[in-house]
C-alpha positions as CSV (number, residue, x, y, z in Angstrom):
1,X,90.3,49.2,-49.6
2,X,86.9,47.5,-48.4
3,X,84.6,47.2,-51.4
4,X,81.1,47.5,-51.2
5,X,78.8,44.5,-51.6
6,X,77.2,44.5,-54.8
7,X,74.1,44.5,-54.4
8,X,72.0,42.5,-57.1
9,X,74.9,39.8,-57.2
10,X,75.3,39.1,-53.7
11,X,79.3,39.1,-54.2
12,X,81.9,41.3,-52.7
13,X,84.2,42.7,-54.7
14,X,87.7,44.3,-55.1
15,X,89.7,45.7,-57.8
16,X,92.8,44.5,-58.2
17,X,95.2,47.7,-57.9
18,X,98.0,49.0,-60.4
19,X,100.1,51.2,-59.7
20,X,99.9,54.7,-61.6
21,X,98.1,54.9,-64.8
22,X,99.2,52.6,-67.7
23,X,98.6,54.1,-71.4
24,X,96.5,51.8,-73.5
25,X,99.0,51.9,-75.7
26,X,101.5,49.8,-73.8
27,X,99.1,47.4,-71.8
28,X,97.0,47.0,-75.0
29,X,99.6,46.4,-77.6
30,X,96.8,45.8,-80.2
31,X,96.7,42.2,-81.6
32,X,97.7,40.6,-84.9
33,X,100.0,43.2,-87.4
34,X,103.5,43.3,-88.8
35,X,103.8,46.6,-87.7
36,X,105.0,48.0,-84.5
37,X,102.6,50.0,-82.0
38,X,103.9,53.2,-80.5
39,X,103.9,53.6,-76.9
40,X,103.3,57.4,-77.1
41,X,100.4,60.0,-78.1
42,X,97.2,60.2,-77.0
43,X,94.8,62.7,-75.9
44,X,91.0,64.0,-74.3
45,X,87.8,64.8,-75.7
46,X,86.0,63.6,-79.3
47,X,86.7,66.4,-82.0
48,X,86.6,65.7,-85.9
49,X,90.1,67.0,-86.2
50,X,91.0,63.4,-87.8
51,X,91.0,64.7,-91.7
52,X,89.8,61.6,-93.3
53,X,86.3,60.9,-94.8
54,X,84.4,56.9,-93.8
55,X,86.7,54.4,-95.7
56,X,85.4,51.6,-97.1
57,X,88.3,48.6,-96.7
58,X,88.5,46.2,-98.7
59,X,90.7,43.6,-96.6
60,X,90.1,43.3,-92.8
61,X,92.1,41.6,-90.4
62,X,94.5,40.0,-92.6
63,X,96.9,39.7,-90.8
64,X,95.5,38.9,-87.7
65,X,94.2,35.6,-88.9
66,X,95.9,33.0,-88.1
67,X,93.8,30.2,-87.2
68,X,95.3,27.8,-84.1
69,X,97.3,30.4,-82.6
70,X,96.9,28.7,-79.6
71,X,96.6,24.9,-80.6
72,X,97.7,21.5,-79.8
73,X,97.9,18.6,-81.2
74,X,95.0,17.4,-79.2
75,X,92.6,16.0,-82.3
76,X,88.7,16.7,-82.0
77,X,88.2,12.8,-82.3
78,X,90.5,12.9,-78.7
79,X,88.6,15.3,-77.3
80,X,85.2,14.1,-78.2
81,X,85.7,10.3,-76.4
82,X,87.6,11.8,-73.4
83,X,84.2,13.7,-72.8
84,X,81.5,11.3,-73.0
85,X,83.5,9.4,-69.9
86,X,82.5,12.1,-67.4
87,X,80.1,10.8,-64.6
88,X,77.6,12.4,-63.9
89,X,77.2,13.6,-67.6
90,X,73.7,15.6,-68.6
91,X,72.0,15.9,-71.7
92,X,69.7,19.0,-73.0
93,X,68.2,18.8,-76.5
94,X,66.3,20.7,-78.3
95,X,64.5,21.0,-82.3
96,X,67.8,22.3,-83.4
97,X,71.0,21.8,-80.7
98,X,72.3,19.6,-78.2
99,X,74.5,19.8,-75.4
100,X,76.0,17.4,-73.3
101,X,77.5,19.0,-70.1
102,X,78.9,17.6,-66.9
103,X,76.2,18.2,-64.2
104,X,78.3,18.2,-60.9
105,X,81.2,20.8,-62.3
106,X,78.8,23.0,-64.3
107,X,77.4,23.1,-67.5
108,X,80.2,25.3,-69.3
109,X,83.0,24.5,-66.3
110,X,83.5,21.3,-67.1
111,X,83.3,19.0,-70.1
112,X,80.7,19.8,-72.4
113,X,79.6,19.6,-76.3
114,X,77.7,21.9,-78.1
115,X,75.9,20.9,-81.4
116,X,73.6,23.1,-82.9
117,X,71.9,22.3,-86.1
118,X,70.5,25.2,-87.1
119,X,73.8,27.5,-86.9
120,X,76.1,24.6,-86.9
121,X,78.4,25.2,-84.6
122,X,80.2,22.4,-83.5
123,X,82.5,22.5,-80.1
124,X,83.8,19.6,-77.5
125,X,85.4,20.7,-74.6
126,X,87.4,17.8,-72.8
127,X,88.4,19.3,-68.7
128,X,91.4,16.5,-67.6
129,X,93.7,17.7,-64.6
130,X,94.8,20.6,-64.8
131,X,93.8,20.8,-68.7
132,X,91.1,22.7,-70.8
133,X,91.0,21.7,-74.6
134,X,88.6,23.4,-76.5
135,X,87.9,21.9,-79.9
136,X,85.8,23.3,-82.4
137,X,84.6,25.0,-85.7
138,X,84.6,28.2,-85.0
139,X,80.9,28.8,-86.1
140,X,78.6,30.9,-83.6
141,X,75.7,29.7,-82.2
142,X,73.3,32.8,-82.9
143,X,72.7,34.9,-86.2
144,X,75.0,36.6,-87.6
145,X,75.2,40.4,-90.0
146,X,75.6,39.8,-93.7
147,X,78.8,39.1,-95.2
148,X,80.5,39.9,-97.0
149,X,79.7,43.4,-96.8
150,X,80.8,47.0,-97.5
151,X,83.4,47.1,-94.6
152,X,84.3,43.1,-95.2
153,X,84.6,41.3,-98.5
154,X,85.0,38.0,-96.4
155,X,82.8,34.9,-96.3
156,X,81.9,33.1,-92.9
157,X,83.4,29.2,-93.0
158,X,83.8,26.4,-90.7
159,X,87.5,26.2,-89.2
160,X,89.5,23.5,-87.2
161,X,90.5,25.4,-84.2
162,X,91.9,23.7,-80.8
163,X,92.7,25.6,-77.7
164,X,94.3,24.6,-74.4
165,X,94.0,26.6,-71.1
166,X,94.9,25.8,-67.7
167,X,92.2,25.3,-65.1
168,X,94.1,26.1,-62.4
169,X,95.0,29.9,-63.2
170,X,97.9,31.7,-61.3
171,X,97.2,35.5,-61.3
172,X,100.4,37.1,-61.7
173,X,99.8,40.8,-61.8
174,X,101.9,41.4,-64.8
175,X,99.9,42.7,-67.8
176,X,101.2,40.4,-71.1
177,X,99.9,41.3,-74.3
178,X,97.7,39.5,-76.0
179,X,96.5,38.9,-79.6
180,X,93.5,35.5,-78.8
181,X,92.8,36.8,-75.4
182,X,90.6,34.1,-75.2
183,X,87.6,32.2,-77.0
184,X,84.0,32.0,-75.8
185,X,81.6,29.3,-74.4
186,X,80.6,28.8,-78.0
187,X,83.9,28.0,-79.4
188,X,84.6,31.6,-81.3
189,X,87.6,33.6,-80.3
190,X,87.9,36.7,-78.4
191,X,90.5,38.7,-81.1
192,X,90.0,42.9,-79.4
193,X,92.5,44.3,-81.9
194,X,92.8,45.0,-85.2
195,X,95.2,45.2,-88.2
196,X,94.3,48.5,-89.1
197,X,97.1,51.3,-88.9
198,X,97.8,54.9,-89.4
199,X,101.5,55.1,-89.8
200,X,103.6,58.3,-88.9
201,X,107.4,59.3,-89.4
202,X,108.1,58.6,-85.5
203,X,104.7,56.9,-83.9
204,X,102.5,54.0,-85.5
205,X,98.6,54.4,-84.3
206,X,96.4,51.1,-84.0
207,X,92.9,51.5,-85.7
208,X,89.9,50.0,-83.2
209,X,87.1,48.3,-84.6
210,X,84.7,49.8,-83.1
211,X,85.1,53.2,-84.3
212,X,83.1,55.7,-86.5
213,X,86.0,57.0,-89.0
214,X,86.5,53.9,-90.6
215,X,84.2,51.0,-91.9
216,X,85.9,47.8,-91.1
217,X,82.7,45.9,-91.2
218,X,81.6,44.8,-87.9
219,X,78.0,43.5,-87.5
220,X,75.5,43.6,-84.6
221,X,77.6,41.3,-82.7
222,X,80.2,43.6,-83.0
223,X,82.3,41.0,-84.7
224,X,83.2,40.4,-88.5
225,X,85.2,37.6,-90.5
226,X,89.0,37.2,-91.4
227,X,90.5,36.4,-94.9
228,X,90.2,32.9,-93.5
229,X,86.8,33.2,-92.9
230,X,86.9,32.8,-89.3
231,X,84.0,34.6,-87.3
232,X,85.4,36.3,-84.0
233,X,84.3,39.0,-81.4
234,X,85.8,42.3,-80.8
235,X,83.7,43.8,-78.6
236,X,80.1,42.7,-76.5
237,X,77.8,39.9,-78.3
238,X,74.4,40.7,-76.7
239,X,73.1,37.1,-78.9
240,X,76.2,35.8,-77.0
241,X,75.6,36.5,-73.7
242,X,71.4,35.8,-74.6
243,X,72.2,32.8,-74.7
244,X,74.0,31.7,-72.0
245,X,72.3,33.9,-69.5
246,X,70.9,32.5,-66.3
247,X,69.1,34.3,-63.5
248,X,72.4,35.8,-62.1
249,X,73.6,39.1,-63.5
250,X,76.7,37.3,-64.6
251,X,76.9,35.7,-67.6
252,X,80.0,33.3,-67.8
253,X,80.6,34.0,-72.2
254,X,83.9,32.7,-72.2
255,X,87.7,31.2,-71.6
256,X,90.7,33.5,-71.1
257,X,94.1,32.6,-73.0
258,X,95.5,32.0,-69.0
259,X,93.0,30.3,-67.4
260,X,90.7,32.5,-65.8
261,X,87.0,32.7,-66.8
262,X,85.1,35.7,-68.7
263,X,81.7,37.0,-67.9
264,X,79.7,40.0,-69.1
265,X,77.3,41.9,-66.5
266,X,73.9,41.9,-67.6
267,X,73.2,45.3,-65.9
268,X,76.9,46.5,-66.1
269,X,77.6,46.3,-62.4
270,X,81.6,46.4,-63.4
271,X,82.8,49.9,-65.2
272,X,85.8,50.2,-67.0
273,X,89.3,52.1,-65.5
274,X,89.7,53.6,-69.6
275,X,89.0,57.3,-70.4
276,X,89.9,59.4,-73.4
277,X,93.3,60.8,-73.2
278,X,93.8,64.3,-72.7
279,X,97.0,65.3,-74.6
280,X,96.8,65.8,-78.2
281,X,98.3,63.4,-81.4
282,X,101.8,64.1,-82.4
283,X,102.7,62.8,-86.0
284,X,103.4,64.0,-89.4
285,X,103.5,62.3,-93.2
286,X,101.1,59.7,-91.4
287,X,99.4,57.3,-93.7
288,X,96.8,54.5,-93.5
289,X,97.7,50.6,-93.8
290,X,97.0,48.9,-97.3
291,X,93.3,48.3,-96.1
292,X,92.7,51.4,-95.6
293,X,93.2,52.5,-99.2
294,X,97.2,54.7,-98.1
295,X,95.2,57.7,-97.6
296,X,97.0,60.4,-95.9
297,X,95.9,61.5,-92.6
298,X,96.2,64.7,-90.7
299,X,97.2,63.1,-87.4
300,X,99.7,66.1,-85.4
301,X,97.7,68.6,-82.8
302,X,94.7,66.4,-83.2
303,X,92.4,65.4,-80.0
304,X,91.5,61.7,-79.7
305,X,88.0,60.6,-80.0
306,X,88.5,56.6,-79.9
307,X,89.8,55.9,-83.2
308,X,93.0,54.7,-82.3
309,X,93.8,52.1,-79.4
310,X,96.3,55.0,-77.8
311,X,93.4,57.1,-77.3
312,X,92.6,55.4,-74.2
313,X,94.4,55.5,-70.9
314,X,93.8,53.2,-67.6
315,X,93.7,55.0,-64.4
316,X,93.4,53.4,-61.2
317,X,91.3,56.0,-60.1
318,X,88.5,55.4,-62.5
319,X,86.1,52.6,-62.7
320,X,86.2,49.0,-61.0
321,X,88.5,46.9,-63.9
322,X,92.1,46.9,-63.8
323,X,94.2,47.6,-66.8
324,X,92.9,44.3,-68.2
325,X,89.6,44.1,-67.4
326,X,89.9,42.1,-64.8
327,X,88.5,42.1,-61.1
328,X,88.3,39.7,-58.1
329,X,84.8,38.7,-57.4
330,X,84.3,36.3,-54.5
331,X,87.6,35.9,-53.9
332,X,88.6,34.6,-57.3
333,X,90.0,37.1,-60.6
334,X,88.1,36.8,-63.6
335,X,87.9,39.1,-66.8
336,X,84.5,41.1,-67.8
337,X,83.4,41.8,-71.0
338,X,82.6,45.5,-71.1
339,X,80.2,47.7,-73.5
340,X,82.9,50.4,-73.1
341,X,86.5,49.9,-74.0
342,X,88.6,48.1,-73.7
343,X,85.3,45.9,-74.4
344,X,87.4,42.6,-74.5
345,X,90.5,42.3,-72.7
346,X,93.6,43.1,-74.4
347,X,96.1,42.1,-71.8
348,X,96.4,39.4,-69.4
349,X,97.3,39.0,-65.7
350,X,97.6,35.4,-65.5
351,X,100.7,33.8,-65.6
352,X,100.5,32.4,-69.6
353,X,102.6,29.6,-70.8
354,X,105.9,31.0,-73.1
355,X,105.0,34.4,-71.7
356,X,102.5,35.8,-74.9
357,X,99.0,34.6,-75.8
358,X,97.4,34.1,-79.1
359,X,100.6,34.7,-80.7
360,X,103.3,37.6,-81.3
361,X,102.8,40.7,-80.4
362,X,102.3,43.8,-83.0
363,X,106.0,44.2,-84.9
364,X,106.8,40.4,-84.3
């Protein structure tokens, strides 16, 4: 195909192609339960027919939180003097942060510090080689809902997280699930999916976060907090993106698990390939997972409305983003952070080291 210029951005762009549609369900294995994710149902346009009332959990995530899912041995002490050898180093500073980032790469390409004051947040990010190591506390750099709260009895804390991405991406094609797709400029991870599940005699159905049946907490970032007390995203951070915007409609918010960089498009220049799925729910004796109190749920004949990860289904004839998220701008992939699902990506197409990212996939 020869895509049109976009305009605003002064960058040509191409999707990258898949063949035939792919069912959420199987390229978005959601992230970070013991329980397996059915590969079938799905269906069309929102209904009520879900027989449940707003559930208030009482344990988010638990599962899912594992921190250094993706960590070396690399210690933040390492990171931090490797650093502060870059030529042609920069300093910004203001009342309540500083950040020290290497001037001739760019200021969140390269290596770079963050320290903010006021929020806390701590992050050193070493660039050697081929080599990315992230290093850092896990606390974000912007304000954050209340918690705990209704949907989250959890408590925000400082972590010890380490990360280490390629620079040198290889885009493979081949959609690999992924739990950590990736952690942002500011040193919190990117974690999509959730823990949540309806269970069925024959099919398992993975509960999104952001939903309206059930209350798993999520503030305006569209994040919440782990037993662990780890902060993370599962969806768009407008304070995120705030403040790492520049004039450009891109905003470069994060890392990818494989290499490749993630932005989010100021005026939402990139749609998503997802829509609702036509074909109705199949399941009986279907019941929620611990957190969601084992109520019973009428799940056969029902129409999906976005409450379950299966709901959604990738075509290539919809939208700009491949099954992943991902498109090639100026000749070079890169993931975008959507305000529509899949929101973050919950597959990768670069080629990741051992084959999985941020950990094992659901029933693992």
């Amino acid at each position: 195909m020869n895509p049109p210029q976009k305009t605003e951005t002064a960058m040509r762009w191409s999707k990258v192609a898949f063949v035939g549609a792919v069912s959420a369900s199987i390229v978005l294995a959601a992230c970070g339960s013991d329980t397996a994710l059915d590969a079938t149902s799905t269906t069309g346009a929102p209904s009520s027919d879900v027989e449940v009332t707003t559930t208030t959990i009482s344990e988010v995530d638990g599962d899912a939180a594992e921190p250094s899912e993706t960590t070396t041995a690399t210690s933040s002490s390492e990171a931090s003097e490797t650093e502060g050898e870059t030529e042609g180093e920069t300093a910004e500073t203001t009342a309540d942060s500083t950040v020290e980032a290497n001037g001739e790469e760019g200021a969140y390409t390269g290596s770079y510090t963050l320290d903010d004051a006021e929020f806390g947040t701590q992050v050193t990010v070493t660039v050697e080689g081929d080599s990315r190591t992230i290093v850092a506390n896990a606390l974000p750099d912007h304000e954050t809902g209340q918690f705990p709260n209704a949907g989250n009895p959890n408590t925000i804390s400082e972590q010890d997280v380490t990360y280490q991405y390629t620079t040198n991406p290889v885009f493979t094609g081949d959609a690999t699930e992924a739990r950590t797709t990736g952690v942002a400029v500011n040193g919190v991870k990117f974690e999509p999916g959730t823990a949540e599940t309806v269970t069925c005699d024959n099919v398992t159905y993975r509960v999104e976060a952001l939903q309206d049946v059930y209350n798993l907490g999520l503030d305006f970032n569209n994040a919440h907090v782990q037993p662990t007390g780890e902060y993370h995203y599962h969806g768009a951070s407008e304070l995120l993106a705030d403040a790492y915007a520049t004039e450009d409609d891109l905003v470069h918010v994060g890392f990818a698990a494989d290499g490749f960089l993630m932005y989010y498009s100021k005026s939402g220049a990139y749609a998503s390939g997802y829509e609702l799925s036509s074909d109705l729910r199949e399941g009986s004796n279907c019941v929620g997972s611990g957190p969601l109190g084992g109520d019973t749920v009428e799940v056969e004949g029902t129409t999906p409305d976005g409450v379950f990860t299966s709901d959604w289904v990738w075509s290539e004839a919809n939208g700009d983003l491949d099954a992943c998220n991902g498109i090639e701008i100026d000749g070079t992939y890169a993931y975008v952070v959507t305000d529509e699902f899949p929101y973050i990506s919950r597959c990768l197409n670069g080629e990741v080291a051992g084959g999985r990212a941020g950990g094992p996939p659901p029933g693992a």
